[in-house]
C-alpha positions in Angstrom: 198.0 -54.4 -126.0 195.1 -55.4 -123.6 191.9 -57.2 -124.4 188.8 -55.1 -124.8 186.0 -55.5 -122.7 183.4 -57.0 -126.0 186.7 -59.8 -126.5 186.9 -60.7 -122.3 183.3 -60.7 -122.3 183.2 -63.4 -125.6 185.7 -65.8 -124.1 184.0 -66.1 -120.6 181.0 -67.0 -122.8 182.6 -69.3 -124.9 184.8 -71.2 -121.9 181.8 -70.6 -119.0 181.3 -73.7 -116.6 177.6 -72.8 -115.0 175.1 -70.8 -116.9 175.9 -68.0 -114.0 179.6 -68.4 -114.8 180.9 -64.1 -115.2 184.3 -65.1 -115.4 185.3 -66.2 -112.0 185.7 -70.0 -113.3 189.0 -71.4 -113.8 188.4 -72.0 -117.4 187.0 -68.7 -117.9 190.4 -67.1 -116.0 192.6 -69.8 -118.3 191.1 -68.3 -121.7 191.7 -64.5 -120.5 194.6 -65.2 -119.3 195.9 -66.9 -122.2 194.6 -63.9 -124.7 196.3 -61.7 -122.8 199.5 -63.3 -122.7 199.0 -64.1 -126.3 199.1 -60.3 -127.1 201.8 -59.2 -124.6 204.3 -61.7 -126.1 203.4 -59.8 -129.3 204.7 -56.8 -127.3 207.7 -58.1 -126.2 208.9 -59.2 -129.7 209.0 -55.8 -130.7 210.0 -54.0 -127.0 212.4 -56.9 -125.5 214.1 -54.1 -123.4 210.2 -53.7 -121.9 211.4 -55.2 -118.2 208.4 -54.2 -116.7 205.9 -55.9 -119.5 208.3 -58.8 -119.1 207.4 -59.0 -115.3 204.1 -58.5 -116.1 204.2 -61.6 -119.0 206.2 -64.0 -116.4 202.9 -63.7 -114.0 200.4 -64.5 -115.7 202.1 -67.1 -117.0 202.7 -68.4 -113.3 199.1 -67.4 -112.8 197.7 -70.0 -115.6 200.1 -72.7 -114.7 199.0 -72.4 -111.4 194.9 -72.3 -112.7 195.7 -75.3 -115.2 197.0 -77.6 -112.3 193.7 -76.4 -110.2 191.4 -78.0 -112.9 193.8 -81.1 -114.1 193.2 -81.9 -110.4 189.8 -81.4 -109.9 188.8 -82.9 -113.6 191.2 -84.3 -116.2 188.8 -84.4 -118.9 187.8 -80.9 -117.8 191.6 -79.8 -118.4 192.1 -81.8 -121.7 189.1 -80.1 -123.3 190.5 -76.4 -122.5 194.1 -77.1 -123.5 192.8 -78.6 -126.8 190.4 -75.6 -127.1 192.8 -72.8 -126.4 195.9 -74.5 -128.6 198.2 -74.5 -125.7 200.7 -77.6 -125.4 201.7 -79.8 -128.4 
């Protein structure tokens, strides 16, 4: 159900902004977040009674809203790059 520590450490390297970039980057957040709510929504297809999961699902969700707007502010290129990347929006 959670991302392992070798995946987490693969997607801060693949969405880093700076070459000091550990994760702390918005981009970097967006992409963990986004596998983890990825796999939790796999979760709740098969546990839908899961209430506390579902809590869990609805904030990070509000979490990478809130991140996404953060960067389409700062840099609209920035933020049409990592939507494109990560497959989110149609």
């Amino acid at each position: 159900m959670s991302i392992t520590k070798q995946k987490k450490s693969e997607l801060v390297a693949a969405f880093k902004t700076t070459e000091h970039d550990n994760g702390g980057s918005a981009a970097s957040q967006v992409a963990v977040l986004t596998e983890r709510i990825r796999n939790l929504t796999e979760h709740m297809k098969n546990n839908h009674k899961d209430e506390h999961s579902k809590r869990g699902l609805l904030l990070m969700v509000n979490r990478r809203k809130k991140l996404l707007a953060y960067i389409k502010k700062n840099s609209a290129s920035e933020y049409e790059d990592l939507i494109k990347k990560l497959g989110l929006r149609k």
